[in-house]
N, C-alpha and C positions, 0 to 999 in steps of 0.2 A: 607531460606537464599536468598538474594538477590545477582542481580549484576547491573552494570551499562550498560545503553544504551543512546547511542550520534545520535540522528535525525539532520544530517547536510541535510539542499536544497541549490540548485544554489544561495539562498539569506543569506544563514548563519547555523548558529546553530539554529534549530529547537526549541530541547529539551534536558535533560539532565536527567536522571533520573536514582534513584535505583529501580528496579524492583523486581518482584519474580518471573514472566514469560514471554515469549516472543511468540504470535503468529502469523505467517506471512505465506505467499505465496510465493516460491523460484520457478524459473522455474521448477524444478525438483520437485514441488509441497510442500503443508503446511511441517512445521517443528514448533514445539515449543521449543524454548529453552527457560534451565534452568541454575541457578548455577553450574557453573562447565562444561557446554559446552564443546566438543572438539574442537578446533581451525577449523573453516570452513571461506572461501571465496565464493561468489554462487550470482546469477543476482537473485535481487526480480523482481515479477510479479504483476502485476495491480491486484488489489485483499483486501479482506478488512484484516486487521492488529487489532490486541489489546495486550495491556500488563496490566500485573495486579501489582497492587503497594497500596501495605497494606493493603490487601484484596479486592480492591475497582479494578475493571476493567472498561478500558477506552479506545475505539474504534476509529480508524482511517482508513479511505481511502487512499492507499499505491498507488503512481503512477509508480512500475519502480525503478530501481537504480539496488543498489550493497550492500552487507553485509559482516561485515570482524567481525568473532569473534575470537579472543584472550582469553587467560588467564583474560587476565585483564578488556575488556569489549567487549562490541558489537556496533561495529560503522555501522550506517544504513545512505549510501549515495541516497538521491530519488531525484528523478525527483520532485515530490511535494508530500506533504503530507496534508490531509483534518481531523480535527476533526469530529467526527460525529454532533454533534450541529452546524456545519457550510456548511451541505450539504443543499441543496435546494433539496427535493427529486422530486417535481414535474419539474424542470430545469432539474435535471439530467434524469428523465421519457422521457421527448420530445428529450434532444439530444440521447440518446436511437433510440428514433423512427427514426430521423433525419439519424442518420449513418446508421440504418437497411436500410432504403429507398436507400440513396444513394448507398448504397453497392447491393442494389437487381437490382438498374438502368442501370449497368453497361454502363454508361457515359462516350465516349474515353476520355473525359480532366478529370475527375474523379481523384486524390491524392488519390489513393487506398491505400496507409500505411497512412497518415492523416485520411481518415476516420476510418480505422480498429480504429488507437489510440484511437478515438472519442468513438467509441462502447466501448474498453476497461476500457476506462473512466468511462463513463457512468453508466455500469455495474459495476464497484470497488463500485461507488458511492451507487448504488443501494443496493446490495449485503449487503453493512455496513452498511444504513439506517437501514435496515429489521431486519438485525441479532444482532440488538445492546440491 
């Protein structure tokens, strides 16, 4: 049995899709949902995401946001969202190293929450290359 999920970013509607599962990363950690869900509200985490849709499962890098599931579908607000055919894994490899670096320098002008996101990124990136 499927349901519907709504990938809206800051630039629009994403995606739109019936699925048959949902796998993501909530701060309070993974959750899959299925048909028939209980209604939840909950911040997603940088982290890799997939949902399967007619047997065929399909991988994204999840930047962040918010999830509001209903009866009636699953709306997933991000920050951005990455295909996995569209990571550059050795780009995401070096800004890796990039934020470890700057974050081990501890640099007074240092944007300590910009670099954290940086690593976070980087790491979603990664994480979803590898495991796809």
């Amino acid at each position: 049995m499927s349901f519907k999920v709504e990938i809206i970013t800051p630039k629009g509607m994403y995606a739109s899709r019936d699925v048959e599962s949902l796998t993501l990363k909530l701060t309070s950690g993974y959750r899959t949902i299925l048909s028939g869900h209980a209604p939840l509200i909950g911040s997603l985490y940088y982290a890799p995401m997939h949902f399967v849709e007619n047997g065929k499962t399909y991988h994204f890098a999840l930047h962040g946001g918010a999830i509001n599931i209903t009866k009636e579908k699953v709306v997933l607000i991000v920050n951005a969202i990455e295909a996995v055919e569209d990571i550059d894994i050795e780009r995401a490899r070096k800004a890796k190293e990039r934020a470890e670096k700057r974050l081990k320098e501890k640099d007074i002008n240092l944007d300590v929450k910009r670099a954290e996101l940086a690593l976070l990124r980087a790491i979603a990136r990664i994480d979803t290359y590898e495991k796809k």
